[in-house]
LOBAMI-977332 format. One record per residue (C-alpha): x, y, z. Coordinates in Angstrom, 1 decimal, decimal comma, always signed. Last residue first. Example, Ala and Ser with C-alpha at 12.3 -4.5 7.8 and 13.67 -1.06 7.14 Angstrom:
REM LOBAMI-977332
+--------+--------+--------+
|     c1 |     c2 |     c3 |
+--------+--------+--------+
|  +13,7 |   -1,1 |   +7,1 |
|  +12,3 |   -4,5 |   +7,8 |
+--------+--------+--------+
END
This chain:
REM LOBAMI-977332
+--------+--------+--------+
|     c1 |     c2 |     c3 |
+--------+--------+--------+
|  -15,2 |   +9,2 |  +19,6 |
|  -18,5 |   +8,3 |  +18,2 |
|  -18,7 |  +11,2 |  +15,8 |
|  -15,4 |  +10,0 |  +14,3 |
|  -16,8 |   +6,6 |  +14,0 |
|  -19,8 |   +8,3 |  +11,9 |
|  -17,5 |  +10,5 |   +9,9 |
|  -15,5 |   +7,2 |   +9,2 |
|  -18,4 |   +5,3 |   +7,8 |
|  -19,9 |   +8,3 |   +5,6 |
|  -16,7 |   +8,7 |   +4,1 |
|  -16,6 |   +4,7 |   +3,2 |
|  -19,4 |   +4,9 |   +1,7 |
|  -18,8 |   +7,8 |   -0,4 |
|  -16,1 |   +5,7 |   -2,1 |
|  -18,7 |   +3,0 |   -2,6 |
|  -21,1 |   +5,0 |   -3,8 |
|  -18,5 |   +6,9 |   -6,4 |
|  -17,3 |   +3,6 |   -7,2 |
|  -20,6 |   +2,2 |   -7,7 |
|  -21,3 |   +5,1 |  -10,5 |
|  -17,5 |   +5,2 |  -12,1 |
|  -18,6 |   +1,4 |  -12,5 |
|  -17,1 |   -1,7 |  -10,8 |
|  -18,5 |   -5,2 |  -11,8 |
|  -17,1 |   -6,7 |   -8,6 |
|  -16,1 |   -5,6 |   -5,1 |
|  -13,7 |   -7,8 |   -3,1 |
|  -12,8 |   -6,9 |   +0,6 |
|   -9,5 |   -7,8 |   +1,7 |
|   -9,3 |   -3,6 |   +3,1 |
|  -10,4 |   -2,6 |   -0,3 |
|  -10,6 |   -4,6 |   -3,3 |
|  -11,4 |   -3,3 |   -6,8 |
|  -12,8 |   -5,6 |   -9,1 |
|  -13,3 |   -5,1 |  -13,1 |
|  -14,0 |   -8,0 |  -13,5 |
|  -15,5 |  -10,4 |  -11,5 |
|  -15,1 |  -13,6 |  -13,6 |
|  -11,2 |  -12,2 |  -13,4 |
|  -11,2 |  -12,5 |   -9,5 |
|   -7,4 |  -13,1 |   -8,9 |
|   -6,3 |  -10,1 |   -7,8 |
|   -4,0 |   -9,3 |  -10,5 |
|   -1,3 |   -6,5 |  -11,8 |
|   -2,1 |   -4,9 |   -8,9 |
|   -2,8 |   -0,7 |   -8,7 |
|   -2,6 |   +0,8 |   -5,3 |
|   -4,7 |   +3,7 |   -3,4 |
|   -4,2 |   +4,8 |   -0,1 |
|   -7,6 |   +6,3 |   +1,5 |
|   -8,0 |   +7,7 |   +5,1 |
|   -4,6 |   +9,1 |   +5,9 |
|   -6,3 |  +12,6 |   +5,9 |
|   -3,1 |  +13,5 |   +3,5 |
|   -4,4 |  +10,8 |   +1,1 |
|   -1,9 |   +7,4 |   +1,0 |
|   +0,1 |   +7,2 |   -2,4 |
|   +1,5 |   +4,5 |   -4,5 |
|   -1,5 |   +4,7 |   -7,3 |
|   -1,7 |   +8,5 |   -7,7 |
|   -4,8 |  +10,6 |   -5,3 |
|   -6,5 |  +13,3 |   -6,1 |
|   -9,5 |  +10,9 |   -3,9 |
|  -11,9 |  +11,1 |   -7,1 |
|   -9,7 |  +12,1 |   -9,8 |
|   -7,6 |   +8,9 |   -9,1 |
|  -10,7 |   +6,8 |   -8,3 |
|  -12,2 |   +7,7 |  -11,7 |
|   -8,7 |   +7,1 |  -13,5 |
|   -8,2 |   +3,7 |  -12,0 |
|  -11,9 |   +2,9 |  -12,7 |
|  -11,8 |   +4,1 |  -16,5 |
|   -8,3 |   +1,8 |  -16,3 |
|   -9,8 |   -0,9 |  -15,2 |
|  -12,6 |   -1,2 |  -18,4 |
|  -13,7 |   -4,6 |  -18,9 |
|  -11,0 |   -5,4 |  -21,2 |
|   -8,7 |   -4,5 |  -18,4 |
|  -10,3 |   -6,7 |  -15,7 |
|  -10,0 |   -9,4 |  -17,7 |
|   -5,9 |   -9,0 |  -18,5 |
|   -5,3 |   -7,8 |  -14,9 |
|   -5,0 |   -4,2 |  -13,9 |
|   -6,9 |   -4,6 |  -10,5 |
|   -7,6 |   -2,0 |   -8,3 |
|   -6,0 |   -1,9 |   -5,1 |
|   -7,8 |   +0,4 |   -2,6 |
|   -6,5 |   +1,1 |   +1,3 |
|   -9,3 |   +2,1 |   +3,2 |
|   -7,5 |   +3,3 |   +6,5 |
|   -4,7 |   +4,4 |   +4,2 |
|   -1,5 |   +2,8 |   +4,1 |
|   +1,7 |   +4,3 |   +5,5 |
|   +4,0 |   +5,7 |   +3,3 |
|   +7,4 |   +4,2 |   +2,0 |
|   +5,8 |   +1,3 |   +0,6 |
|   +8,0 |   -2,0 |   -0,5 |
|   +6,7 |   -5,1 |   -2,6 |
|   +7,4 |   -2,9 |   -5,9 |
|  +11,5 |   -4,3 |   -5,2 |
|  +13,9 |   -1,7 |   -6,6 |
|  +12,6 |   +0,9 |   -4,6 |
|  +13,9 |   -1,1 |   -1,2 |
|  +17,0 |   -1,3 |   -3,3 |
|  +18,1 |   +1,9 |   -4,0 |
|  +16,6 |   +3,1 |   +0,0 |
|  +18,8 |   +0,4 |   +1,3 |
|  +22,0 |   +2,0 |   -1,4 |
|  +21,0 |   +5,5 |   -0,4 |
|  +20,8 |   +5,1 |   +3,4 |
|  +24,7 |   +3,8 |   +3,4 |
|  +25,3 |   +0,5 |   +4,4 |
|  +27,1 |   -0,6 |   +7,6 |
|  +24,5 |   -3,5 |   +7,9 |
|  +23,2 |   -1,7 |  +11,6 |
|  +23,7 |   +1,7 |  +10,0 |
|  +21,9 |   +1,0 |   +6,7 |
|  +18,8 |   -0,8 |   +8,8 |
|  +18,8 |   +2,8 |  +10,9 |
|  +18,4 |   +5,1 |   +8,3 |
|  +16,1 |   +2,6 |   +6,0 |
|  +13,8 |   +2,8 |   +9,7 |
|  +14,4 |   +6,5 |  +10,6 |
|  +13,0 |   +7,1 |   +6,6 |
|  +10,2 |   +4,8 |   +6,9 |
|   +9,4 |   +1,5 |   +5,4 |
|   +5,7 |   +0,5 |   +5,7 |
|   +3,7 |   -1,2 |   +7,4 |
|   +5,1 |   -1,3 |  +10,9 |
|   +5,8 |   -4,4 |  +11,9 |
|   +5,7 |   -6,1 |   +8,1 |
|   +7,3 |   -3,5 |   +6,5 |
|  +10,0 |   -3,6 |   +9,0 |
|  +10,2 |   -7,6 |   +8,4 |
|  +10,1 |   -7,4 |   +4,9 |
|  +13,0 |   -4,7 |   +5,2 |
|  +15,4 |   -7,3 |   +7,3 |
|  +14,7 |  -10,2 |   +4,8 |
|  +15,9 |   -7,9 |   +2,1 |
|  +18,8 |   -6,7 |   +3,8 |
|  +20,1 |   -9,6 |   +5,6 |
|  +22,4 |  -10,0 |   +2,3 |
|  +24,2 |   -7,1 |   +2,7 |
|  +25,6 |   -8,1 |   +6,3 |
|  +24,4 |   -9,4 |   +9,4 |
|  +26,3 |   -9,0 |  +12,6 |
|  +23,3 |   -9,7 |  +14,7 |
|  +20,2 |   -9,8 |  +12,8 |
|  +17,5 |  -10,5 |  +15,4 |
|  +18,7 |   -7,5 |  +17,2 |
|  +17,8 |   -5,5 |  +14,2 |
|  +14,3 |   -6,7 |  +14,4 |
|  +13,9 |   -6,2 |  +18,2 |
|  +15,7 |   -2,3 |  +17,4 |
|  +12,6 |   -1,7 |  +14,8 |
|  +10,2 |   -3,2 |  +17,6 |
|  +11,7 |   +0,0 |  +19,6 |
|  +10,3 |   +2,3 |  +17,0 |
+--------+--------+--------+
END
């Protein structure tokens, strides 16, 4: 984690309020926060772990797992919930046994709910990776979910 030490560095005699700019860019380098890295950032500010970790939590920008390869948001916006959001947020849940927040124990899928994407003519959307897809169904998630199996099993084969 030596880019974690270049971020630090950046920081030199910084106190409580370099805390917030000093997790964004940890999240940013590594994708999420880990324990080492809220360890380390309370040394450097001469905070205790428990007080970065309280306010990392605070903030719903921060992750404390790495993302998934196919990293799902699915929308809970206004339109997308009329159209039926939570029936996909439930489908994907019991699909993957996964909980909005978390990343699958393969590390293939992490799975995040958003309270808008933006796509509200589209609804209900589910984006994965950047991608938008629209009008989703228990049916086309299921394909699209399978999909995405398919794809890593083949680059797996490759390798």
């Amino acid at each position: 984690m030596d880019s974690l030490q270049n971020i630090l560095d950046r920081h030199p005699g910084a106190g409580r309020d370099a805390l917030i700019p000093i997790l964004q860019s940890v999240q940013e380098a590594h994708g999420y926060l880990s324990r080492e890295a809220i360890t380390r950032i309370g040394g450097h500010l001469g905070l205790p772990a428990s007080k970065v970790f309280g306010v990392a939590t605070f903030y719903n920008q921060f992750r404390f797992q790495p993302l998934g390869k196919f990293h799902i948001q699915v929308c809970r916006g206004t339109a997308c919930h009329v159209k039926g959001s939570l029936g996909t947020l439930e489908s994907i849940q019991r699909m993957l046994d996964l909980k909005p927040g978390c990343t699958s124990k393969d590390g293939l899928f992490s799975l995040e709910t958003v309270a808008c994407l933006g796509a509200c003519g589209l609804a209900p959307v589910v984006c994965v990776n950047g991608e938008f897809h629209a009008g989703i169904t228990p049916d086309n998630l299921k394909k699209l979910v399978d999909g995405f199996r398919k794809q890593e099993a083949a680059h797996e084969g490759a390798h």
